[in-house]
C-alpha positions in Angstrom: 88.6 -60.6 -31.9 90.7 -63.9 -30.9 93.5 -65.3 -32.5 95.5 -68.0 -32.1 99.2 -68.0 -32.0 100.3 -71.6 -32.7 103.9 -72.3 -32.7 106.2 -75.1 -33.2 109.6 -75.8 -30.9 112.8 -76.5 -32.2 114.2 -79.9 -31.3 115.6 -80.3 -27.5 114.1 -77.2 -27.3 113.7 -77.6 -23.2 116.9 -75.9 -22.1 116.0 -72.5 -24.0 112.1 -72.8 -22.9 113.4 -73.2 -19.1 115.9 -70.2 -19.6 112.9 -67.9 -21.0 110.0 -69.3 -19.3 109.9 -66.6 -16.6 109.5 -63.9 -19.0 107.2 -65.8 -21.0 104.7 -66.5 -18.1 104.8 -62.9 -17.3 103.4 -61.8 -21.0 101.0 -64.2 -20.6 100.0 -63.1 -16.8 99.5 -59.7 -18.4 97.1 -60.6 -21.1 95.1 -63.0 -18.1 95.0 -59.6 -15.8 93.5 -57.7 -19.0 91.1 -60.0 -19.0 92.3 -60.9 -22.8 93.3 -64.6 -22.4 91.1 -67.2 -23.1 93.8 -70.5 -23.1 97.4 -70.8 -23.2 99.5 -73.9 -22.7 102.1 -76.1 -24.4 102.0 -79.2 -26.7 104.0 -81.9 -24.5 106.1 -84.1 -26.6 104.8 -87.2 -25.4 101.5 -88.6 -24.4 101.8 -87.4 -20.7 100.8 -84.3 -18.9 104.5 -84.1 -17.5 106.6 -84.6 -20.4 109.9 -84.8 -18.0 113.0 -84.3 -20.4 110.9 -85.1 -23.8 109.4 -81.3 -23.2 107.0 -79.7 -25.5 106.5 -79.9 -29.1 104.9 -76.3 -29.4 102.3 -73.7 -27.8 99.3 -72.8 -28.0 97.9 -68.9 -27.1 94.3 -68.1 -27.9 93.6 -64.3 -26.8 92.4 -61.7 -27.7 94.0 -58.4 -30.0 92.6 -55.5 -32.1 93.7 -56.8 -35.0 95.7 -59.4 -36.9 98.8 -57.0 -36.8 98.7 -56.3 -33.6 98.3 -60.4 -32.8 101.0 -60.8 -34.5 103.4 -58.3 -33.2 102.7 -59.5 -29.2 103.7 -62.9 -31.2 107.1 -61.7 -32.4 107.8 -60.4 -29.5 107.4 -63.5 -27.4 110.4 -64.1 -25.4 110.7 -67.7 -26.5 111.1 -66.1 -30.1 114.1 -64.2 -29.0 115.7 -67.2 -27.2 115.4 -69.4 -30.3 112.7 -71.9 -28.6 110.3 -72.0 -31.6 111.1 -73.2 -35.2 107.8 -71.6 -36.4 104.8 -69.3 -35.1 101.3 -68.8 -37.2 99.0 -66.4 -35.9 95.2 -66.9 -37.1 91.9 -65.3 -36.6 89.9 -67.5 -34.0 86.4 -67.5 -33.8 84.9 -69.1 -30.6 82.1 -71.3 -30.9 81.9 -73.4 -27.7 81.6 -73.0 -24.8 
């Protein structure tokens, strides 16, 4: 099943995401090569595609886990959780309808 992991940054939250991103990208490359990813991306904090210093607001995962617990613990283990970039993560049960 898919779940979405929706978090929320911190404020000025740009200098932690830029220190962790590497890592970040790498979990997320991993879940694309198992063929388990169906979007990921972050929420810019302005009205622009390229945020500049306002940087993001939050991300957005949708993939694909055997359970809830299991979405939940790839979640916690996110490195932008251990380097203090999000305020707040909520991992739900996705269903997809469209496309």
């Amino acid at each position: 099943m898919y779940y979405a992991i929706i978090s929320e940054d911190v404020d000025n939250s740009l200098p932690l995401r830029q220190t962790a991103r590497p890592a970040h990208v790498e979990r997320l490359q991993q879940l694309k090569a198992e063929g388990r990813l169906l979007v990921a991306g972050p929420h810019p904090a302005i009205d622009t595609a390229d945020p500049g210093d306002a940087g993001f607001s939050g991300s957005l995962v949708v993939a694909e886990f055997d359970s809830l617990d299991a979405a939940q613990a790839w979640a916690d283990g996110d490195p932008y959780v251990d380097a203090g970039v999000y305020q707040k993560v909520t991992v739900k049960p996705f269903k997809v309808v469209l496309p």
